[in-house]
BAFI-3210 file (N, C-alpha, C; in Angstrom, 3 decimals, decimal comma, padded with zeros to 6 digits):
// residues 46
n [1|2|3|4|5|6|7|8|9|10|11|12|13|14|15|16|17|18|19|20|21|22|23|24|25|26|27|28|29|30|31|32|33|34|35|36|37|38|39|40|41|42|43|44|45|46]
n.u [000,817|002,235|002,594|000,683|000,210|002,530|001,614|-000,987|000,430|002,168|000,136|-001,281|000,745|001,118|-001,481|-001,063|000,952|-000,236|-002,181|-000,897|000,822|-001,501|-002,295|-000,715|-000,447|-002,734|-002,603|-000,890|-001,948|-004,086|-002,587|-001,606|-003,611|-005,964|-008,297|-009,138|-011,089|-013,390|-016,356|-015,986|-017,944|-018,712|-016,509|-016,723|-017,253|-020,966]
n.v [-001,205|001,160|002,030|003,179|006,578|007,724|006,965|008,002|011,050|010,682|010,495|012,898|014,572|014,509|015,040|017,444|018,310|018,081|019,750|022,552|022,723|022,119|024,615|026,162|025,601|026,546|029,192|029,822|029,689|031,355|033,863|033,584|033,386|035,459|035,140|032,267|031,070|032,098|031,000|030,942|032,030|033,862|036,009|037,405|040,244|041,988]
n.w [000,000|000,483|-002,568|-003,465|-002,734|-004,715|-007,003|-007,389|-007,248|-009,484|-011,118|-011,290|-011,434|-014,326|-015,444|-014,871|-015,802|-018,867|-019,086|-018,513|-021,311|-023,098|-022,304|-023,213|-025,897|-026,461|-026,233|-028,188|-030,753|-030,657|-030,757|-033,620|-035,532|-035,405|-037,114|-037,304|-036,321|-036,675|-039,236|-042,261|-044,019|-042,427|-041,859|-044,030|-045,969|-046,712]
ca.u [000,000|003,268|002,856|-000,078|000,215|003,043|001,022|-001,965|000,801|002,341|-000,719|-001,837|001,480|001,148|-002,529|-001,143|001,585|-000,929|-002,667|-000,338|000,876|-002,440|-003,172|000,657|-000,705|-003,602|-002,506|000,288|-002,468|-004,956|-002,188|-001,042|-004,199|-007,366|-009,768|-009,235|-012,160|-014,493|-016,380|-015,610|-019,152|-018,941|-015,768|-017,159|-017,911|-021,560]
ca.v [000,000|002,771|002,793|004,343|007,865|007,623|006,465|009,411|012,211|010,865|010,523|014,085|015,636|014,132|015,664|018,826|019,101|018,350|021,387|023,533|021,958|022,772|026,604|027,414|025,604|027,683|030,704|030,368|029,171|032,342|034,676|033,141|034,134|035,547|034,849|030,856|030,581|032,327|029,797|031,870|032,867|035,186|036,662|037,773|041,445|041,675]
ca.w [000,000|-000,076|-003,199|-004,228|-002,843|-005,314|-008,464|-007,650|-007,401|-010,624|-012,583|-010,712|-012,478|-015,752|-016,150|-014,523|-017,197|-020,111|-018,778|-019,020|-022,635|-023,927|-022,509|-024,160|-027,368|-027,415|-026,691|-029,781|-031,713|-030,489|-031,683|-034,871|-036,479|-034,720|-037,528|-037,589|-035,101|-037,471|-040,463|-043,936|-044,395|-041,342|-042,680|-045,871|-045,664|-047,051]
c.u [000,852|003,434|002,023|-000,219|001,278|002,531|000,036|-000,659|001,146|001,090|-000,927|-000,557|001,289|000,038|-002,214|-000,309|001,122|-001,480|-001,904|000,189|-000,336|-002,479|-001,776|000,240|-001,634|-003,673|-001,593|-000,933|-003,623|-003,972|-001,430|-002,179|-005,918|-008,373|-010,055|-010,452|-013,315|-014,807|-016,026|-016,761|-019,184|-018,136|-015,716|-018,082|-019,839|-022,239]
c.v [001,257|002,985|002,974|005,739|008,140|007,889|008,055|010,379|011,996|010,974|012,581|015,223|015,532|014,918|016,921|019,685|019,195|019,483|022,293|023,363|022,515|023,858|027,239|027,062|026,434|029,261|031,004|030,704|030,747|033,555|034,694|033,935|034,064|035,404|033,219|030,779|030,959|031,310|031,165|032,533|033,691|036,123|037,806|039,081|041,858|043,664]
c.w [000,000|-001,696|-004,061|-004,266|-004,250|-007,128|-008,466|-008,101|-008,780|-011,884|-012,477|-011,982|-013,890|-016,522|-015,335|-015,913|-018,710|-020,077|-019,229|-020,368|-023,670|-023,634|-023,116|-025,458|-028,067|-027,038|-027,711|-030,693|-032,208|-031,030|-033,197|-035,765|-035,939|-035,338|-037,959|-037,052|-036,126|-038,819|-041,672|-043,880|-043,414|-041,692|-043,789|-045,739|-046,950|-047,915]
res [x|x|x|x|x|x|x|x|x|x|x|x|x|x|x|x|x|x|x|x|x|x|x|x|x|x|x|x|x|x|x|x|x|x|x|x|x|x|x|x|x|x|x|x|x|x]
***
C-alpha cells in the first residue's frame, strides 16, 4: 500500500503538465491568427 500515494501524485502531475501543454498551445495558436475561429461565411464582408 506505499505505493499508491506515489502512483496518484504521478498521474496528478502528468494531467497537470498536459494542462499547461495545452493553454501554451492555445494561446500560440490564439495569436497566430485571430480569424481561424471564425467559419468563412462570417468573414465575408456583405
Amino acid at each position: 500500500m506505499g505505493r499508491k500515494p506515489d502512483m496518484i501524485r504521478t498521474i496528478a502531475l502528468i494531467f497537470a503538465a498536459g494542462l499547461i501543454i495545452t493553454g501554451f498551445t492555445s494561446l500560440q495558436a490564439s495569436e497566430q491568427s485571430p480569424r481561424a475561429a471564425a467559419p468563412w461565411y462570417q468573414t465575408t464582408t456583405r
